[in-house]
C-alpha positions as CSV (number, residue, x, y, z in Angstrom):
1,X,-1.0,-3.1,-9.7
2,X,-2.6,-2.8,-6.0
3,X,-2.7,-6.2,-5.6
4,X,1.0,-6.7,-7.0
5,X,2.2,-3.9,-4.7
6,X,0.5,-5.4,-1.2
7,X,1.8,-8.9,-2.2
8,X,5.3,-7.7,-2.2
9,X,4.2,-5.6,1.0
10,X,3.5,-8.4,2.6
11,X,6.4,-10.5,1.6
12,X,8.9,-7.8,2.6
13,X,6.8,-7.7,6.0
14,X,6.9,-11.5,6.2
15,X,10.8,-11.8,5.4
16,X,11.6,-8.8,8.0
17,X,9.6,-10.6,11.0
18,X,11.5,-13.9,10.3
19,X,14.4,-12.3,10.3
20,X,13.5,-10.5,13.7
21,X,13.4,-7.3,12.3
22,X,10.4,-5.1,13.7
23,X,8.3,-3.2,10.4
24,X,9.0,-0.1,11.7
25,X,12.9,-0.4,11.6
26,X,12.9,-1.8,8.1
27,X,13.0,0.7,5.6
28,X,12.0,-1.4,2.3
29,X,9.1,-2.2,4.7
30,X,8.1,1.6,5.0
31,X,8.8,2.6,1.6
32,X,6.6,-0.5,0.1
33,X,4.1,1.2,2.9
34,X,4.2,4.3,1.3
35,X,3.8,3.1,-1.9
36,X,0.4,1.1,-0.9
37,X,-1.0,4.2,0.7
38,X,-0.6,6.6,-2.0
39,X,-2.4,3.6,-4.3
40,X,-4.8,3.5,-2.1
41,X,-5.4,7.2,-1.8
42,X,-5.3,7.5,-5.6
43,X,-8.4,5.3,-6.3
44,X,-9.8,6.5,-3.0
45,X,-9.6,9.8,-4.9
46,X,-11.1,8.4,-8.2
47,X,-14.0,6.4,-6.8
48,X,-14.7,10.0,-5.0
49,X,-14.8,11.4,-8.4
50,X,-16.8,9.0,-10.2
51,X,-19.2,9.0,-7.8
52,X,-19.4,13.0,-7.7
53,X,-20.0,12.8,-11.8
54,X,-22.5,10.0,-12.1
55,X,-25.3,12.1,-9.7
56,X,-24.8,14.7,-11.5
């Protein structure tokens, strides 16, 4: 899933640049940006976890 979701974040990122469009003005850019960091935060969060319940 993360590695589907940056694939398509960087394919909306490389589609917007050739068409001259800065990231920060395109808003399937952002929202695909959005999406990656709340993956990311997510198993940030459960690594965090895991870690907390295998010293104990």
């Amino acid at each position: 899933m993360r590695r589907r979701c940056s694939r398509k974040l960087n394919q909306l990122g490389e589609a917007s640049l050739k068409q001259a469009i800065p990231l920060w003005d395109n808003p399937a850019v952002q929202e695909q940006s959005r999406r990656v960091d709340e993956l990311v935060a997510r198993v940030s969060e459960t690594k965090a976890k895991d870690s907390r319940v295998a010293r104990k």
